[in-house]
N, C-alpha and C positions, 0 to 999 in steps of 0.2 A: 295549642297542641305542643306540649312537652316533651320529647325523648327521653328516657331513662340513659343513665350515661353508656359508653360502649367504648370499647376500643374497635381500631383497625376500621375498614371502611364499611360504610351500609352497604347493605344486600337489598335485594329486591323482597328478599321474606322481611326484612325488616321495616320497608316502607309497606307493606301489605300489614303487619301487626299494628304496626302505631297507622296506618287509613283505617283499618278494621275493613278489609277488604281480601280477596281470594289474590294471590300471587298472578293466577291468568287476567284478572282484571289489571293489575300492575303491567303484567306483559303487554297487553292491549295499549295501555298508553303512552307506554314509551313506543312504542312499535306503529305509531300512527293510526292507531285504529280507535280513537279516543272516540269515534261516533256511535262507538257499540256500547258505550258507556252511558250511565244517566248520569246528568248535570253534578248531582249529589257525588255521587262518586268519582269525578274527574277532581271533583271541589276539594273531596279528603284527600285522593293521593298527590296532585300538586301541593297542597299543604303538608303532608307528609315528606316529601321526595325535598321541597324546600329547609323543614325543621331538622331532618336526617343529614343535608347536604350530598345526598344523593347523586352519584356519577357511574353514568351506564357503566360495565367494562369494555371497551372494545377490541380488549383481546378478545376476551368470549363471542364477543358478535363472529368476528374477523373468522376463527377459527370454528364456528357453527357454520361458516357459507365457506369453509375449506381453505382458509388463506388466515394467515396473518398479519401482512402488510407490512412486512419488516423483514429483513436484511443482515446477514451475518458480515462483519468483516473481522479477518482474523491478520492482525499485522505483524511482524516480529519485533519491530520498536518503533515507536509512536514519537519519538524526538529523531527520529531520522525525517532529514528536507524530503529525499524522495518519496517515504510514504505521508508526508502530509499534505505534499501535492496530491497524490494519489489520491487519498482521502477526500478532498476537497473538493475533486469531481466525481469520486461518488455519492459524495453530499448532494450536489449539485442534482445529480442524475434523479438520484432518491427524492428529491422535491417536488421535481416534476409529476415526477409519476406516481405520485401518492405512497410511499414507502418511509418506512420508520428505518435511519442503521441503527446496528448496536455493535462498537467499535470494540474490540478484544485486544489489549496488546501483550503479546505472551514475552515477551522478553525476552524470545531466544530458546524460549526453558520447553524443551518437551513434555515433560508434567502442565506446565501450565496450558500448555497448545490444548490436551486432553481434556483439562478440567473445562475451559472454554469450550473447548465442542460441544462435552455432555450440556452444558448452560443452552449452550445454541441450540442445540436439539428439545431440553424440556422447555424452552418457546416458542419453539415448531417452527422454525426460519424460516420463509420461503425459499431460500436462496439463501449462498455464499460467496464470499469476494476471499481468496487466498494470496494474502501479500505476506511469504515466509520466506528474506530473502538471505537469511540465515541459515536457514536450515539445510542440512546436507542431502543430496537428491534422493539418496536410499531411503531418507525418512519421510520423504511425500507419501510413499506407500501408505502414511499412517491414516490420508483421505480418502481409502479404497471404499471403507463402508459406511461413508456419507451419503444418506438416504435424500437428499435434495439438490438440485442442482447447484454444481460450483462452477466458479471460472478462477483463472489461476493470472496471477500477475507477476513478467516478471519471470516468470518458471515454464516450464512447459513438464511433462512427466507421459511416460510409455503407457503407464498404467493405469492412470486416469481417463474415462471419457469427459473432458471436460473441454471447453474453448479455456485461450490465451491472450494476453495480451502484454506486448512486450518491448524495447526496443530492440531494434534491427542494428542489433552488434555489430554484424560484417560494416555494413556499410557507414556506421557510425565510425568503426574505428578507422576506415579507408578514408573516409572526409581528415580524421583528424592527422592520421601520417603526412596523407596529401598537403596538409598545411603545414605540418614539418620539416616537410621535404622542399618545400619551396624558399623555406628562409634559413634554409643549407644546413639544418640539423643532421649528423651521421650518427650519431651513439644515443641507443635508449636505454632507460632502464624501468622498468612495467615494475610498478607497487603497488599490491594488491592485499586485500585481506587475505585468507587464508583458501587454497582453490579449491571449495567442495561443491561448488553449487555451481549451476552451467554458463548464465551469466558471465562470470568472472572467467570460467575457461573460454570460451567464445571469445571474451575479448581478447586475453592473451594470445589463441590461436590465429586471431587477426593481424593483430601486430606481428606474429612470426611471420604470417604469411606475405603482408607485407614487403618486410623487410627483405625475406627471401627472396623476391620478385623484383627490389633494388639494390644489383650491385651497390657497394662502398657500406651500407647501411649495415649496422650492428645492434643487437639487442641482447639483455638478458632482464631475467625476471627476480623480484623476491618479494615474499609474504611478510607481511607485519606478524611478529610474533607478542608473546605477550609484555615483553621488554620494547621500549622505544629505542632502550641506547643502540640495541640490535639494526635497526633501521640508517642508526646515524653512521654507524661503523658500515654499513652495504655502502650507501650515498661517499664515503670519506674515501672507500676501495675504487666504487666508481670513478671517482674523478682523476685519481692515480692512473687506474690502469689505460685511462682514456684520453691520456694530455695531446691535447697537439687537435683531437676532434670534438666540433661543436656538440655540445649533449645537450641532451634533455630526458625527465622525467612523466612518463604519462602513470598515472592512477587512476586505479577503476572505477572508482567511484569514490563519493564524497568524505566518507571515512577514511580513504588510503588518502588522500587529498592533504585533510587535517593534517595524518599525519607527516605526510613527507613536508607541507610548509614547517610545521615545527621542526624537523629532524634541520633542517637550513636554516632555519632564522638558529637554533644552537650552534651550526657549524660557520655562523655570519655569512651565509654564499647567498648572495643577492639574484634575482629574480633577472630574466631576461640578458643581462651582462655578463654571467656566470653560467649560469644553464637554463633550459625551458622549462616549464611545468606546465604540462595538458590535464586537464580533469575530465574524466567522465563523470560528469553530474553538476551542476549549478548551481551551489549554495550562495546563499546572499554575499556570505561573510569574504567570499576570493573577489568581488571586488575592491574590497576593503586593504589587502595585503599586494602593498610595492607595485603601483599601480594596476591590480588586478592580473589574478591565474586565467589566462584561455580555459574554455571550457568547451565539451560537449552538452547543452544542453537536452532533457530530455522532457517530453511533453507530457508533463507528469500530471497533467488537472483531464488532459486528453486520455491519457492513458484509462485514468479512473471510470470519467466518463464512459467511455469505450464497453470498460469492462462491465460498470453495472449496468449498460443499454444491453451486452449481451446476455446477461445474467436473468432480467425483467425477460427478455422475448424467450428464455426457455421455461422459465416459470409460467407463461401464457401458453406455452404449446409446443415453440418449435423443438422441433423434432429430428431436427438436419445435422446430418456429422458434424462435428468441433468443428472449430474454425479458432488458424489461430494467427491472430494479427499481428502486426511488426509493422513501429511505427519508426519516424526519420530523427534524428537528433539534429539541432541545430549548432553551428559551429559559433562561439563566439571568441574572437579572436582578442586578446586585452596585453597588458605590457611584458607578458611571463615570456611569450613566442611572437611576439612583431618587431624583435630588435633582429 
């Protein structure tokens, strides 16, 4: 039995053409119901289904019994550590449970966020994971009329009914003051990407609030702009206008991180001897630099986890208000802040 050639994949009409058989007897066999069959024609359409190379769809199945079995996640950049942790346990989560992801990374780019949804939607997602930790809060609105259930990572939003999943800012940044404060640091200065998202103001509002709460203690804040030398000239004022008291630099995350260790490795001010550096966030690489940056870390395979376990039990049914978790950040203390 021969095929005539074809592009693109076989169909079931086309293993029915070349068995010489009715498409409902095709259905019947693949559908385990080969006993309704005679011998004869089990014989043509396995020999058919084998010459065609024949593979069920199981999108179609999936979405004829009302599910797809697959999973949106939409990220803002996919070479950021935090969301590859992330990622990794909703990997993780997705295995278990019999779920396909299909990973989106929009770059930041609101067109692309849109084009990605429409994708998600004509493959009927069960579900969404929203790790957009770029994005500015006014434009989470843009998830209002997402027809399947989301969970948000990372975000929280007024106007979404969706669960959360997040670190627990306040107390992440009171563990890491606390540690500051104990190896007699008095001057900070909070470097942060640019503050539009809640994230990053939460933590800054920790740190002030902190500080406020301890005489002697002083802070101020600045944004990475789109110049680094901008960065190096804030760090070169700081240390001027703060001589005489022990500083340090905490960053909000791993981005600000990067760059405040470069803005110092330019200005040669060495780690721990010179001032502190606290990170919010754990990248590999702050081991690596002048015996390693303190960090916050954050439980970013948990997080995931978390998220897509919430995500699975409302696509099953639950039906219970958001819920929205906040998890602990781990303090790892290394050569930047234990001098």
């Amino acid at each position: 039995m021969r095929p005539k050639q074809k592009t693109g994949f076989a169909t079931i009409a086309d293993v029915a053409k070349l068995a010489k058989v009715g498409k409902t007897s095709v259905s019947r066999y693949l559908n385990g119901e080969q006993d309704k069959l005679s011998k004869d024609l089990r014989k043509r359409i396995a020999a058919a289904i084998d010459a065609l190379n024949y593979r069920p769809s199981q999108s179609a199945r999936m979405l004829k019994a009302g599910q797809s079995k697959m999973i949106g996640l939409l990220l803002a950049d996919i070479s950021n550590p935090y969301s590859i942790g992330v990622m990794q346990g909703i990997e993780r989560m997705c295995k278990q449970a019999g779920y396909m992801l299909m990973v989106c990374n929009t770059d930041n780019q609101i067109e692309q966020q849109s084009r990605y949804l429409d994708l998600l939607r004509d493959y009927r997602v069960d579900g969404i994971i929203i790790n957009m930790l770029g994005v500015a809060d006014e434009q989470m609105d843009n998830f209002v009329d997402i027809d399947c259930p989301i969970v948000l990572v990372d975000r929280t939003s007024h106007h979404l009914n969706a669960d959360s999943v997040a670190l627990n800012n306040f107390d992440a940044i009171e563990t890491g003051c606390k540690h500051l404060l104990s190896q007699n640091y008095e001057s900070l200065l909070v470097v942060s990407q640019p503050l539009t998202i809640a994230p990053r103001i939460e933590r800054l509002n920790a740190i002030n609030d902190f500080v406020a709460r301890n005489q002697g203690m002083r802070c101020e804040a600045f944004e990475i702009g789109a110049s680094e030398s901008s960065l190096t000239e804030a760090i070169e004022h700081f240390l001027r206008d703060n001589r005489g008291l022990k500083k340090a630099i905490i960053s909000t995350n791993g981005v600000a991180t990067m760059a405040a260790a470069k803005a110092l490795k330019a200005l040669n001010i060495h780690l721990g001897s010179q001032i502190g550096l606290l990170s919010v966030d754990d990248p590999d690489w702050v081991e690596l630099v002048e015996g390693g940056i303190s960090a916050l870390r954050q439980p970013t395979n948990e997080i995931g986890h978390t998220a897509c376990q919430l995500l699975i039990n409302r696509i099953e049914g639950d039906n219970a208000a958001p819920v929205h978790v906040k998890m602990a950040a781990e303090l790892i203390v290394r050569h930047s802040t234990a001098n």
